[in-house]
C-alpha positions as CSV (number, residue, x, y, z in Angstrom):
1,X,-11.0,8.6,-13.3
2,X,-14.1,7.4,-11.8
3,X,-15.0,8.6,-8.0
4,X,-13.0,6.8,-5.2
5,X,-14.3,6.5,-1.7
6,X,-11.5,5.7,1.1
7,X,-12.8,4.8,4.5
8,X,-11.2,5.3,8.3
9,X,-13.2,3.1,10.1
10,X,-13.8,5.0,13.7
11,X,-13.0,1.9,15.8
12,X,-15.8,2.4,17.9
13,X,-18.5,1.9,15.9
14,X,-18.2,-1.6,15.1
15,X,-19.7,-4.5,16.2
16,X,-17.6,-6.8,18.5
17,X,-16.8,-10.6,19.5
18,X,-13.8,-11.4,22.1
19,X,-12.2,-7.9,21.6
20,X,-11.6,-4.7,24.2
21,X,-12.3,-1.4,24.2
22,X,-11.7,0.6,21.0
23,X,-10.7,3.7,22.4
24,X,-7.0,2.3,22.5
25,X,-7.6,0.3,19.4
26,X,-9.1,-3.0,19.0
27,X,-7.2,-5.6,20.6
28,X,-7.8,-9.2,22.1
29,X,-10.0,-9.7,26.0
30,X,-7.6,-11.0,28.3
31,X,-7.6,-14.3,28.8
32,X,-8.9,-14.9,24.6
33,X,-6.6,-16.7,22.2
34,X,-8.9,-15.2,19.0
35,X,-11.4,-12.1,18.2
36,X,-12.9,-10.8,15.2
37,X,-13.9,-7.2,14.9
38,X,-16.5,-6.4,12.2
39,X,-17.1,-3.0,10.7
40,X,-20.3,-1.6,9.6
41,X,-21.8,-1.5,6.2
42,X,-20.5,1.2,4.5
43,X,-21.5,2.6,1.3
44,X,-19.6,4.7,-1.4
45,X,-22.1,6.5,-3.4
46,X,-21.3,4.7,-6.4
47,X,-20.8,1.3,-7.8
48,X,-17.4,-0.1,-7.7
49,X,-15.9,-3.3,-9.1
50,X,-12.3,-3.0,-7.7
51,X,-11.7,-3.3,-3.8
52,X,-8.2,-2.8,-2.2
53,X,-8.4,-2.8,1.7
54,X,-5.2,-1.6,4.3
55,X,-4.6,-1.5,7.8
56,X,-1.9,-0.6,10.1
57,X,-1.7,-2.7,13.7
58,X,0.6,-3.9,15.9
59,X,1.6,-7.5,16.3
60,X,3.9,-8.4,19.2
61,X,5.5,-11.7,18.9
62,X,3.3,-14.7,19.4
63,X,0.5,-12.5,17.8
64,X,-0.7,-11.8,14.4
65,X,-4.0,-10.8,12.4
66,X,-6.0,-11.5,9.2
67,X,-8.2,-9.4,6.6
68,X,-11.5,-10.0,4.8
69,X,-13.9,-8.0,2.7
70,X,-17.8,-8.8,2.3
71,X,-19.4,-6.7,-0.1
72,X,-23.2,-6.4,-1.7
73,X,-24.0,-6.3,-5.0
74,X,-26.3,-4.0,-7.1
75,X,-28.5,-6.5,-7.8
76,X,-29.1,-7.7,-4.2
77,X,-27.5,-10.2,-2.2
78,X,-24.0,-10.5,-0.3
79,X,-21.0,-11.8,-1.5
80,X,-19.0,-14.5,0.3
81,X,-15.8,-13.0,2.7
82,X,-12.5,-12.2,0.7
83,X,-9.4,-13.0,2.7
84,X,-6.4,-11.0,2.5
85,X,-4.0,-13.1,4.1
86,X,-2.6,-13.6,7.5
87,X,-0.2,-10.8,8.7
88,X,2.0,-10.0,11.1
89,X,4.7,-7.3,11.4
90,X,7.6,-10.0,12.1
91,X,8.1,-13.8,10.8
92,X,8.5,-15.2,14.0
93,X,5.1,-16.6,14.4
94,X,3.7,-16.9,11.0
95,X,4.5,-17.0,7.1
96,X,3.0,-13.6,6.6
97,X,1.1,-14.7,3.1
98,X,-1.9,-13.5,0.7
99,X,-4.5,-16.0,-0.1
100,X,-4.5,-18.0,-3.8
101,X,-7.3,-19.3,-5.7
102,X,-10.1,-17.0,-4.3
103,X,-12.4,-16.8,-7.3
104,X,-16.3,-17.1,-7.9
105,X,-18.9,-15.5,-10.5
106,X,-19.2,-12.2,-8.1
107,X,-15.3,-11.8,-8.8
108,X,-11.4,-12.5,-7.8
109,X,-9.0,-11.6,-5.6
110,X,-5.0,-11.2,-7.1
111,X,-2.9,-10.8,-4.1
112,X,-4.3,-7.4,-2.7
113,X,-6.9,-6.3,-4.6
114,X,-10.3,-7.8,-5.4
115,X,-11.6,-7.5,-8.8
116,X,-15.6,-8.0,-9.4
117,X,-17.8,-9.8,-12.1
118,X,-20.6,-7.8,-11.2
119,X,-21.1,-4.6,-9.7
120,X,-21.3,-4.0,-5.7
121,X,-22.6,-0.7,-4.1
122,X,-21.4,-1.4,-0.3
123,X,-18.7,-3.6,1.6
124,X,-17.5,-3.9,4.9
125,X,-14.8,-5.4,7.2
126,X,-13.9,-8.2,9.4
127,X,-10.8,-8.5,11.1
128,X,-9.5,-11.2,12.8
129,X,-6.7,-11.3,15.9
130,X,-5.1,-14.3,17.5
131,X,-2.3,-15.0,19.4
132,X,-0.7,-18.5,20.8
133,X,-1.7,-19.4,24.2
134,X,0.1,-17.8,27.1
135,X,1.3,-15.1,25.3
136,X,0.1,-12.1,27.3
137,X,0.9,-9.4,24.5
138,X,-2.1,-9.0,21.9
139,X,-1.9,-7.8,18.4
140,X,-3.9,-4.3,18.3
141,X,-5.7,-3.0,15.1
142,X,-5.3,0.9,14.6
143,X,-6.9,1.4,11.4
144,X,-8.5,-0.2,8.2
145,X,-8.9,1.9,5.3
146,X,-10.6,0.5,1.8
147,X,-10.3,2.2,-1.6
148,X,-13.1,1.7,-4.4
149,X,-13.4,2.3,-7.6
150,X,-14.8,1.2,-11.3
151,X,-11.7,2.0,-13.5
152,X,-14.6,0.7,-16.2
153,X,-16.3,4.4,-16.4
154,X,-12.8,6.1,-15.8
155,X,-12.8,9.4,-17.4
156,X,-9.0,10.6,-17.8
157,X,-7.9,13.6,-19.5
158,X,-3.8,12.9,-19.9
159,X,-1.9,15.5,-19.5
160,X,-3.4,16.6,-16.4
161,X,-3.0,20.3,-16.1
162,X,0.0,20.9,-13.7
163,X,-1.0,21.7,-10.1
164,X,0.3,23.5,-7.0
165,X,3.9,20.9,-7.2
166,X,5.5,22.6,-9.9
167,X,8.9,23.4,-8.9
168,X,8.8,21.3,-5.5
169,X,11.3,18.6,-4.6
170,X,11.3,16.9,-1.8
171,X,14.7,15.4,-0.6
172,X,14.1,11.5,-0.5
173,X,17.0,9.5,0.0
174,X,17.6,7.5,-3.2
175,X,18.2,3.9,-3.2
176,X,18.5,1.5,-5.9
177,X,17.4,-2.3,-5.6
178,X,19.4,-3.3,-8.1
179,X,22.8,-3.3,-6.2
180,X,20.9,-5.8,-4.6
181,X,20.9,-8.0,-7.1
182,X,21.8,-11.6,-5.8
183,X,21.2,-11.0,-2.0
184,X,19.1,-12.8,0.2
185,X,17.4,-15.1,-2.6
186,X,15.0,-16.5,-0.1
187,X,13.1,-13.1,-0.4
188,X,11.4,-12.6,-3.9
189,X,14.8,-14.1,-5.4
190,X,16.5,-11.0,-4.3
191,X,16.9,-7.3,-5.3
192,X,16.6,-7.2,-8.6
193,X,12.4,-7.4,-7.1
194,X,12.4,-5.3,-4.6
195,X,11.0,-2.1,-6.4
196,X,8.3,-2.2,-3.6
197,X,10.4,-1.9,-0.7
198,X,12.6,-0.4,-2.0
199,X,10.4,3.0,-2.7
200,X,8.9,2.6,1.1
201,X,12.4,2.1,2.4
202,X,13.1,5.6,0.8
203,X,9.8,7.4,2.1
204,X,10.3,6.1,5.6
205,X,14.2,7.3,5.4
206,X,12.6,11.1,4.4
207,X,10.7,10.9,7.3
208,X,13.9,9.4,9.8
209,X,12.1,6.2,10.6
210,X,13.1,2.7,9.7
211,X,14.2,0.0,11.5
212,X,17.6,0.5,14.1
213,X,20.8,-1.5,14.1
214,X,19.8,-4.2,16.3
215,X,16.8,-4.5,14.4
216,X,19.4,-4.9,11.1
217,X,21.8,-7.2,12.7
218,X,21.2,-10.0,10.9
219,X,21.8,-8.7,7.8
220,X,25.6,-9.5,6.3
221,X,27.6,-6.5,6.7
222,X,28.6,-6.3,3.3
223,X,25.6,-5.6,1.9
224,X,25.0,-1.6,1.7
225,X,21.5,-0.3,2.1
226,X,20.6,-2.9,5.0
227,X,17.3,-0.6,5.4
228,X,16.4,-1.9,2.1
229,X,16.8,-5.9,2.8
230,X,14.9,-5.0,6.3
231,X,11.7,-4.0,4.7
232,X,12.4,-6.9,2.4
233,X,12.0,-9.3,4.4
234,X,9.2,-7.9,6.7
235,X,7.1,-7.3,3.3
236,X,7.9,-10.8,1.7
237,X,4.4,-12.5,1.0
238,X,4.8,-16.1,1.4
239,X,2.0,-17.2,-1.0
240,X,2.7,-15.0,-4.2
241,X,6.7,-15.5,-3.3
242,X,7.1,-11.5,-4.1
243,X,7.3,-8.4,-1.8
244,X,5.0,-6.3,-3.2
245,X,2.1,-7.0,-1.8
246,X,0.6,-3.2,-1.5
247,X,-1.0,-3.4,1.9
248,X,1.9,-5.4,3.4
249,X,4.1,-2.8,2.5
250,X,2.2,0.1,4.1
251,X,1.8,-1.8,7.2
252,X,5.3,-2.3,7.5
253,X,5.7,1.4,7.2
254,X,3.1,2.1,10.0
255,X,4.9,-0.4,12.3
256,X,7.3,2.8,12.5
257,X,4.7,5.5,14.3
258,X,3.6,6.5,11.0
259,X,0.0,6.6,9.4
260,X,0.0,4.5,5.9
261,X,-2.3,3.4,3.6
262,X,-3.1,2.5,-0.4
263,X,-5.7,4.5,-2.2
264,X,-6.2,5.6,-5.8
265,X,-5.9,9.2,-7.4
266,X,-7.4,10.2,-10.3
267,X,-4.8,12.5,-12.1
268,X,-0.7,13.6,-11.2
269,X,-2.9,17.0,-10.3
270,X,-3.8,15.5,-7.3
271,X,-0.7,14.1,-6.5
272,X,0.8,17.4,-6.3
273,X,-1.8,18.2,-3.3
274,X,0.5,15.4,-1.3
275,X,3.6,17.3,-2.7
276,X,2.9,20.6,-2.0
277,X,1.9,19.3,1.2
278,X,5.6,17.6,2.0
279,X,4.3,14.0,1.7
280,X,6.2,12.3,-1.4
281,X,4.1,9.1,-3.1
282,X,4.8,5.7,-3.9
283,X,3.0,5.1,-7.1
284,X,2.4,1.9,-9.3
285,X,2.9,1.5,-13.0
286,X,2.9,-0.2,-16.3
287,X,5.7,0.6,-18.2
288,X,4.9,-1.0,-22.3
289,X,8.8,-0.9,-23.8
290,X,9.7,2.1,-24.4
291,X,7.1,3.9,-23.1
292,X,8.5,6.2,-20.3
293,X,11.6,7.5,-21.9
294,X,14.8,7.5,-18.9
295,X,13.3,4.0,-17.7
296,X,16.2,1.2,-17.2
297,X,14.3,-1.5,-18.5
298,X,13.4,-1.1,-22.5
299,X,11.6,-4.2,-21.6
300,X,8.8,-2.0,-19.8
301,X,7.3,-3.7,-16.6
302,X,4.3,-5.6,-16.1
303,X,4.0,-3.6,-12.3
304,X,6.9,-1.4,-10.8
305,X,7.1,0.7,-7.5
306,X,8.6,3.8,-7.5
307,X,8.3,7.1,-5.2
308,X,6.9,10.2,-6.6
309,X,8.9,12.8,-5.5
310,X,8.5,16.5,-7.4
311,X,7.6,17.8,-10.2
312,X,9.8,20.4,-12.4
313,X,8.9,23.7,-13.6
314,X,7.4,22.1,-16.7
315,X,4.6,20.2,-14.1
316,X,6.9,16.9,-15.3
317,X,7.5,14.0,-12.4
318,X,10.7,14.1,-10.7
319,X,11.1,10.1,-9.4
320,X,12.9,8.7,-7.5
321,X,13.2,5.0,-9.1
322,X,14.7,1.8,-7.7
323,X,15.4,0.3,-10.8
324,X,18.6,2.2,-11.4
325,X,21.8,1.0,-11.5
326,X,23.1,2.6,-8.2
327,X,22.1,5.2,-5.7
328,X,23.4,8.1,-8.1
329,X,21.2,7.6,-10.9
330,X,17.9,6.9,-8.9
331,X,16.8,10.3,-9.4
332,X,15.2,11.1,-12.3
333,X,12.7,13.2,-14.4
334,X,9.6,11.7,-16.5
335,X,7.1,13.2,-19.0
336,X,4.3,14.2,-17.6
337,X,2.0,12.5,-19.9
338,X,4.0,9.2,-20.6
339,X,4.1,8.9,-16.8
340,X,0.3,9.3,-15.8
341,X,-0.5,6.8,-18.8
342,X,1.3,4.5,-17.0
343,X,0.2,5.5,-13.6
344,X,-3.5,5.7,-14.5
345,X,-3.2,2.8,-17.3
346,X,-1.4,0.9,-15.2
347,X,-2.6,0.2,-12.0
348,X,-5.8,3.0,-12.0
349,X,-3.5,5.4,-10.2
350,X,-2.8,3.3,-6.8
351,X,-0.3,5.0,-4.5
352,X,1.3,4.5,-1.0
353,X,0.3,7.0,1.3
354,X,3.0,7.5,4.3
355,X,3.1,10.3,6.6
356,X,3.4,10.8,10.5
357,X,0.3,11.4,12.5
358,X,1.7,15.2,12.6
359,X,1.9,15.8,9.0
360,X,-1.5,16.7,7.5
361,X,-2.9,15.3,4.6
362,X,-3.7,18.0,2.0
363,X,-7.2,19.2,1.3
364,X,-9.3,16.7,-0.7
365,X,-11.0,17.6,-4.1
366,X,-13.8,19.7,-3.8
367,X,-17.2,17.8,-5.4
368,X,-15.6,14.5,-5.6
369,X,-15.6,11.5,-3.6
370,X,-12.8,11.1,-1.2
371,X,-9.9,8.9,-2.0
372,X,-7.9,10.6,1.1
């Protein structure tokens, strides 16, 4: 796969306009109803035509925050400012949404990630916080990350050689999102769509985080899994009408203490750093019918979220996938190779990355650029 960069942006070196102190995270003066925080320029290495930005912050209620990208291009010159929707961790104060229709000769945004026309060699941030007037509480920014890549000069060798994973796995709670089916419509038209938060649902239950009772108390009592219509709701995009919205869902996940992100990996050999390291994956993929032999839909899937788990002996993926018919039959074993095409094919290897501040990431890949 072609070099990825992934970025922490240290707070404090940024350039600022009606925000605090960074040392605590960026977070509105007293007194302002809006601020903007704007990153440096940072450059990969490389050239990169696909751009897929993440955050994690905290928005109390009456507060919320928006996301845009600027980036140059080879040839010279800066591109306009990509939005990535308004977003907040509740829906009290806004319709937490994605923004439609962004689309120029340099390039497109779908949803979460921006696609270019043309090559760009550096981007950088700007993030925006408001809040209504008189509410003393501001929304505070904890971290942006931005992974790059040009899946254009991808190089993959499928199967990867099995890694330091084989015979690991991790003991993720399995839930399926098709008992779901039917329930609470409003929200992607129900379960039967909730592959996305579904798989984070499951990662945040292996770590013992998630939201509490009173937090689920809404939720009709006859529904099982209420974890699982939670993050439902709180990563519903309101302008794509769908809950997988890749950033939404890893900032819903950090609104529980933990670190979480979206980056791409070149090969399931680098997955099983994250494995071996006790940090199970949510990965997207393409599934062509009949492709990924076990799958429940012979269908395929255009995009499906599922949490990467373990590998066997054999170096093959032990999943844990929502689309199962219940709880019991969640867990399940791929090919190795049919599930990296998919994987890699699919959506250029993206995964969720959630772990507590505590856990370490693994080591990254020696003479390559850093995706972690």
């Amino acid at each position: 796969m072609a070099a990825i960069e992934l970025r922490d942006f240290r707070l404090g070196d940024a350039s600022f306009a009606a925000t605090g102190p960074a040392a605590v995270g960026v977070r509105l003066e007293a007194g302002a109803t809006q601020g903007t925080w704007t990153s440096p320029w940072h450059e990969p290495g490389f050239a990169f035509t696909r751009l897929t930005p993440s955050w994690n912050a905290e928005t109390p209620v009456g507060t919320w925050m928006s996301l845009q990208v600027q980036a140059r291009r080879a040839s010279g010159g800066e591109t306009r400012w990509w939005t990535f929707g308004a977003w907040a961790a509740g829906d009290e104060t806004v319709t937490r949404r994605s923004v439609a229709a962004q689309r120029d000769a340099d390039g497109a945004v779908d949803t979460d990630t921006l696609s270019a026309s043309v090559p760009f060699v550096a981007y950088r941030v700007r993030a925006t916080l408001e809040r209504h007037a008189g509410v003393l509480e501001s929304a505070v920014l904890r971290l942006v990350t931005v992974s790059v890549s040009d899946p254009a000069s991808a190089v993959r060798s499928i199967p990867s050689p099995a890694g330091p994973a084989v015979g690991i796995d991790l003991d993720v709670p399995s839930y399926s999102q098709e008992i779901h089916a039917g329930e609470y419509p409003r929200y992607a038209g129900g379960g039967e769509a909730w592959c996305s938060p579904t798989s984070t649902a499951m990662v945040l239950a292996f770590w013992g985080k998630g939201p509490t009772a009173a937090d689920m108390s809404w939720i009709d009592t006859r529904y099982a899994d209420p974890q699982v219509i939670h993050a439902a709701r709180h990563t519903y995009d309101g302008a794509y009408e769908g809950t997988g919205n890749w950033p939404f869902n890893t900032a819903y996940a950090a609104t529980f203490g933990l670190r979480a992100f979206v980056t791409q990996l070149r090969s399931l050999a680098e997955a099983e750093r994250f494995i071996a390291a006790g940090i199970p994956l949510i990965a997207s993929v393409k599934v062509a019918p009949g492709a990924l032999p076990g799958f429940l839909l012979p269908q395929g899937s255009s995009g499906h979220l599922l949490v990467i788990r373990g590998f066997t002996a054999a170096g093959d993926v032990i999943s844990n996938d929502p689309a199962a018919t219940d709880n019991a039959t969640v867990r399940r074993v791929y090919p190795r190779a049919a599930f990296e095409t998919a994987w890699l094919g699919g959506s250029q290897g993206t995964v969720y990355v959630i772990h507590p501040p505590s856990t370490p990431l693994p080591p990254r890949v020696e003479g390559a650029p850093a995706s972690w």
